[in-house]
C-alpha positions, 0 to 999 in steps of 0.5 A, a space after each residue: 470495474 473489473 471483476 476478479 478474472 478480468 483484464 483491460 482498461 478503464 476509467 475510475 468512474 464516480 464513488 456513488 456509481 460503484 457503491 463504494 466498490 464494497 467487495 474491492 477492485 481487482 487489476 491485472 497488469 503485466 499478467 499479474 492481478 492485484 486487489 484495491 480496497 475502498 477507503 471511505 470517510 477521510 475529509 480529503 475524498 474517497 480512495 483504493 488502496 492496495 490490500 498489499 505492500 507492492 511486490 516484488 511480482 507486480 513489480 518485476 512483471 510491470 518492468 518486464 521480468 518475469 516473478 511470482 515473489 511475493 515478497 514486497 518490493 525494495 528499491 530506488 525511489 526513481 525506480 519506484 516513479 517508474 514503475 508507476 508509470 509504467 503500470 499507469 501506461 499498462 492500465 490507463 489507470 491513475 496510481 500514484 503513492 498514498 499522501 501520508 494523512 490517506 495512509 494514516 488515516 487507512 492504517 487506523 482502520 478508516 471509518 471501520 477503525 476500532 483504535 487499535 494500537 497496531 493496524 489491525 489488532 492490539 497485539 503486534 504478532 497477529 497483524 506483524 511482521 517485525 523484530 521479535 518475529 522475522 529477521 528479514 522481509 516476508 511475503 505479504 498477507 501472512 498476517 492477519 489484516 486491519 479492519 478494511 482488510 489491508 494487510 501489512 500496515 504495521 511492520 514487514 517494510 515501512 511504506 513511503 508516502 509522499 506530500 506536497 508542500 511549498 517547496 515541492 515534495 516531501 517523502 517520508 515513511 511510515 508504518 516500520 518494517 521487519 528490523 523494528 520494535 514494537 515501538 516503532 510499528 505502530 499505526 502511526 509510526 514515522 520512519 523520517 525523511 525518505 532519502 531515495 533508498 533505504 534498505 527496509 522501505 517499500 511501497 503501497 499504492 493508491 487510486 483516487 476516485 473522481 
């Protein structure tokens, strides 16, 4: 596992061998480091998941221009494919985006979850970024985070997540962005069908655990 400073390459070893990775798992790619966050107790297995919304610094950094925006990313989904490539090729890791039952089930608060309405509070403006509060993206961890401490489950951008089915894969997204109302950012918020780009979506990623 890598502690905070350190850089190199890996393998994601067993959940029980890390203890969960209770104090998280830092990356650094492209120069740029960034924290993954257990998620326990979901029937489908153990995962990480990124503190934040993937931004626009990792992901210009992965791609080979230089940014320390933390703004969260928004582009072509065929982009975003490539940038998880990219970054599995840099760090012999194995990211990949969230099913949408692994993000439902982390924006609740995952076996931390107090059922709140919003992820991480009942009251939107201290865990969001959305209508009544910000008329464009932000940059992430302005907010207060949700009970694993992931931040920007609700509002900022929505979030794309993919699913296999038997016609191949689904993407949708979830969670509502900055232009939303509060309906719209709860925890289990659906956005619909995600058709390549859609001006307020971004992404989060993952890490399953062997």
């Amino acid at each position: 596992m890598f502690n905070k400073g350190e850089s190199g390459y890996m393998a994601i070893p067993s959940e029980a061998s890390h203890n969960n990775w209770r104090s998280g798992l830092y990356v650094k790619a492209s120069g740029v480091e960034f924290k993954m966050i257990p998620v326990a107790g979901l029937e489908s297995g153990f995962f990480l998941m990124a503190e934040t919304e993937t931004t626009e610094a990792l992901y210009k950094s992965v791609n080979g221009t230089s940014s320390t925006s933390q703004l969260p990313i928004i582009d072509y989904f065929s982009s975003y494919a490539s940038f998880i490539e990219k970054l599995n090729n840099e760090t012999k890791l194995n990211f990949s985006l969230p099913t949408s039952s692994q993000w439902l089930y982390a924006a609740k608060g995952g076996n931390k979850s107090q059922n709140y309405t919003y992820s991480g509070s009942n009251t939107p403006g201290d865990v969001a970024w959305y209508a009544a509060n910000c008329s464009q993206k932000q940059k992430v961890k302005t907010k207060a985070p949700n009970e694993l401490g992931i931040y920007d489950m609700s509002g900022n951008v929505a979030e794309l997540v993919v699913d296999r089915n038997l016609s191949g894969y689904n993407y949708s997204y979830f969670g509502g962005s900055w232009a939303d109302k509060t309906t719209n950012i709860t925890r289990a918020s659906y956005g619909g069908t995600y058709d390549n780009f859609v001006s307020a979506v971004g992404f989060r990623l993952i890490l399953t655990c062997k």
